[in-house]
Backbone as CSV, one residue per row, in Angstrom:
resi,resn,N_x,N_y,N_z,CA_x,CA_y,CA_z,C_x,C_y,C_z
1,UNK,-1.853,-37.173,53.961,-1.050,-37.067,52.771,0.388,-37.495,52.996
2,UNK,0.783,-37.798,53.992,2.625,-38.245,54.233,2.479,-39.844,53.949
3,UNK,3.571,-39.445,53.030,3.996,-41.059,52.696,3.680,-40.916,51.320
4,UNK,2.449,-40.564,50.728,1.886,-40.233,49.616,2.197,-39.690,48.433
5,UNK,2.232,-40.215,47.058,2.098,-39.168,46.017,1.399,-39.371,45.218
6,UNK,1.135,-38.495,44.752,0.043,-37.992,43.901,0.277,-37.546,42.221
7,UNK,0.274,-38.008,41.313,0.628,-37.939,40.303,-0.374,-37.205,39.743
8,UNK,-0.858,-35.804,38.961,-1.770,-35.843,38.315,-2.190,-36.254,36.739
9,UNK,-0.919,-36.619,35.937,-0.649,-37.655,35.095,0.657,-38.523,35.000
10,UNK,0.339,-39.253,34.135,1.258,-40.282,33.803,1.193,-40.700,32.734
11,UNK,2.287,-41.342,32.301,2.474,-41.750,30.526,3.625,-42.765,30.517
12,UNK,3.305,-43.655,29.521,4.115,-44.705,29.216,4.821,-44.846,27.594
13,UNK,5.747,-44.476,27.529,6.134,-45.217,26.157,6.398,-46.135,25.790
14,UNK,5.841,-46.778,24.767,6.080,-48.114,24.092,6.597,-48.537,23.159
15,UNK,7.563,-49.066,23.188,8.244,-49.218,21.422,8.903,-50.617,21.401
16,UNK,8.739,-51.178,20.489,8.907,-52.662,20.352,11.321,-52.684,20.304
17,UNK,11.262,-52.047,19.752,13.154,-52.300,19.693,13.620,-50.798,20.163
18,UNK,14.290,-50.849,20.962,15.513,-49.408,20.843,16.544,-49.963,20.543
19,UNK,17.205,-48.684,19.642,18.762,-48.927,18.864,19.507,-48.149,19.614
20,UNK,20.298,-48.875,20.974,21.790,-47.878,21.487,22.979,-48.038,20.809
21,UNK,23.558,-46.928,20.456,24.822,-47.161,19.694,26.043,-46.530,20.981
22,UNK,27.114,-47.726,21.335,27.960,-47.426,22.152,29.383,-46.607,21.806
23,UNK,29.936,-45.725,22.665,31.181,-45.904,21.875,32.041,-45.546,23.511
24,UNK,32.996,-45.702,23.281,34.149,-45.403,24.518,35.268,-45.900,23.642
25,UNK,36.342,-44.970,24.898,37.680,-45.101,24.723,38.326,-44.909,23.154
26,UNK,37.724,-43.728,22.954,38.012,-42.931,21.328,39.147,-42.086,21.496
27,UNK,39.978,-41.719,22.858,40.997,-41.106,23.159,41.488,-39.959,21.675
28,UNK,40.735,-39.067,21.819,40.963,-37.827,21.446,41.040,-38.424,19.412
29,UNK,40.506,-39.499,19.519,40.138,-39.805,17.977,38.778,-39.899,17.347
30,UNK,38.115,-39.382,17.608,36.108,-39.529,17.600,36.330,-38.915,16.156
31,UNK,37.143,-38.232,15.375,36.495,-37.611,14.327,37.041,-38.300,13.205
32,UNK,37.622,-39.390,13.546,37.981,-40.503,12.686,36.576,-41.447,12.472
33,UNK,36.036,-41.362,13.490,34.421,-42.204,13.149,33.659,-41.510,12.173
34,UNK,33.334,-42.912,11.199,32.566,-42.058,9.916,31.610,-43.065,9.461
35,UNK,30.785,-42.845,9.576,29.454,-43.549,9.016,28.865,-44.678,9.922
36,UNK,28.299,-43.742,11.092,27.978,-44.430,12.185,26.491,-44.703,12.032
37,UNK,26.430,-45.965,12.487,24.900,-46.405,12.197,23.907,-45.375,12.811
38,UNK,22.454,-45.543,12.543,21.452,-45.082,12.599,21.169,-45.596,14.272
39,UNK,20.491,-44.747,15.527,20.564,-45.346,16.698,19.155,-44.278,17.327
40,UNK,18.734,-44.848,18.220,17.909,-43.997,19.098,18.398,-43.263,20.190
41,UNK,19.681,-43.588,20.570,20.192,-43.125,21.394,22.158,-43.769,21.326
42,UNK,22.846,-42.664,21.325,23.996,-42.984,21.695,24.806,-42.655,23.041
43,UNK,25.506,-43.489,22.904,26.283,-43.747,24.625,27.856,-43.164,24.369
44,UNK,28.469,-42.388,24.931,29.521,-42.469,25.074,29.844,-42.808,26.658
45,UNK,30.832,-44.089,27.085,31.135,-44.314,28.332,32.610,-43.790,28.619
46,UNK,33.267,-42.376,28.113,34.332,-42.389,28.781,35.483,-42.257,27.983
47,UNK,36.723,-42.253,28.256,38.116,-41.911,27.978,38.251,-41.578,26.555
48,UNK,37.538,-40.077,26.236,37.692,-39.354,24.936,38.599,-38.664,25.126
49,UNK,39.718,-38.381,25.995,40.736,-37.299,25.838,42.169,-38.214,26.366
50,UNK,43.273,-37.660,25.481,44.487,-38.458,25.432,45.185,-37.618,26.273
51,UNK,45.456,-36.460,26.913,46.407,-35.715,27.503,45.304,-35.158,28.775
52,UNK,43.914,-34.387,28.317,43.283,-33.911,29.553,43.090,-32.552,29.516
53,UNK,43.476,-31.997,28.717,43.379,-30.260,28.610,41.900,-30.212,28.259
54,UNK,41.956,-28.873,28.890,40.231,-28.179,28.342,39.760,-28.358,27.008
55,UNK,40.631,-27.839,26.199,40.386,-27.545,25.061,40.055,-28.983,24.468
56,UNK,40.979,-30.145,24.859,40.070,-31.633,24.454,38.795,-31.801,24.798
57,UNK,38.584,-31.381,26.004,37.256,-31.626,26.755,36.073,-31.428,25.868
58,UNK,36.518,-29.580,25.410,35.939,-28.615,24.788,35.267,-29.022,23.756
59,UNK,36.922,-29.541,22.778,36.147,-30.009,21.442,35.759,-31.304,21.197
60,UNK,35.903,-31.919,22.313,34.848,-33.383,22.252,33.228,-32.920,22.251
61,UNK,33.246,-32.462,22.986,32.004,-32.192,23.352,30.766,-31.660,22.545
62,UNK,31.570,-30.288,21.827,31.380,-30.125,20.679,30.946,-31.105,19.235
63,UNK,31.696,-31.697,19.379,31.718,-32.811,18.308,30.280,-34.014,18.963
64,UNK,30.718,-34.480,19.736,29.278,-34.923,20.685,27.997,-34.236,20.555
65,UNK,27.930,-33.241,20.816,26.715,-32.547,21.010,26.125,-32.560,19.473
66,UNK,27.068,-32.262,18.237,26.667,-32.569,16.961,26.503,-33.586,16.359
67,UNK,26.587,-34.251,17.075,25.923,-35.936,16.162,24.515,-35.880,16.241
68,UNK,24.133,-36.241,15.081,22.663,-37.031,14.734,21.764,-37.680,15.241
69,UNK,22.404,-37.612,16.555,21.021,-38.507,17.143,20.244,-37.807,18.162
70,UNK,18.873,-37.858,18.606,17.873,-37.417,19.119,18.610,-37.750,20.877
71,UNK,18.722,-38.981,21.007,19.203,-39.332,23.106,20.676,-39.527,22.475
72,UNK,21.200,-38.722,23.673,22.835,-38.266,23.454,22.814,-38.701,25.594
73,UNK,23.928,-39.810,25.867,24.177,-40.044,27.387,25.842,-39.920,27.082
74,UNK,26.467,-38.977,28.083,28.185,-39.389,28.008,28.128,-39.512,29.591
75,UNK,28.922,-40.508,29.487,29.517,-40.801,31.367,30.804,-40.704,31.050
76,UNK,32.125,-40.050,31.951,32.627,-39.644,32.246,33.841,-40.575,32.784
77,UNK,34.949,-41.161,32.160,35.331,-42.170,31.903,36.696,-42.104,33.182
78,UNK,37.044,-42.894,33.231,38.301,-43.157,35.017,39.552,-42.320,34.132
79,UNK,39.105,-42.441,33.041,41.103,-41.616,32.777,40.437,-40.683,31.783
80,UNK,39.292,-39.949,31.674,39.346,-38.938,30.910,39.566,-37.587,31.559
81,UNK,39.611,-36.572,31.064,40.205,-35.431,31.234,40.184,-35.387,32.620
C-alpha cells in the first residue's frame, strides 16, 4: 500500500461556461458597487482597506460574506490591512 491511494469515490463536475466576477483594489469603497452582475463565483484579489484598522477589515468582510453569490475567494492584497 505505500505510494498508493485509494479513493473510494470520485466525481467530476461539468459545466459548459463559469461566470467569475473580479473585483480588487475597492480601498474601503465596495459599498459604492451596485448592481453587480450575476457570477458563479466572485474574486476579490486584495487592497479593500484605505488606512488598515480592524474595524475596516471587519466591515469588509461583512459586506463580502453578504453578497449573492454561491463561490466567494478573497486573497489578501500587498497593501491591505
Amino acid at each position: 500500500m505505500h505510494g498508493k491511494i485509494h479513493l473510494s469515490s470520485t466525481f467530476v463536475i461539468k459545466k459548459e461556461n463559469m461566470n467569475i466576477l473580479h473585483l480588487s483594489d475597492t480601498h474601503n469603497c465596495h459599498h459604492q458597487l451596485r448592481d453587480l452582475p450575476d457570477a458563479d463565483v466572485v474574486v476579490h484579489s486584495g487592497d479593500f482597506c484605505m488606512v488598515g484598522t480592524e474595524n475596516e477589515a471587519i466591515e469588509f468582510m461583512n459586506w463580502f460574506c453578504d453578497l449573492p453569490y454561491k463561490h466567494k475567494i478573497f486573497i489578501y492584497g500587498n497593501t491591505s490591512c
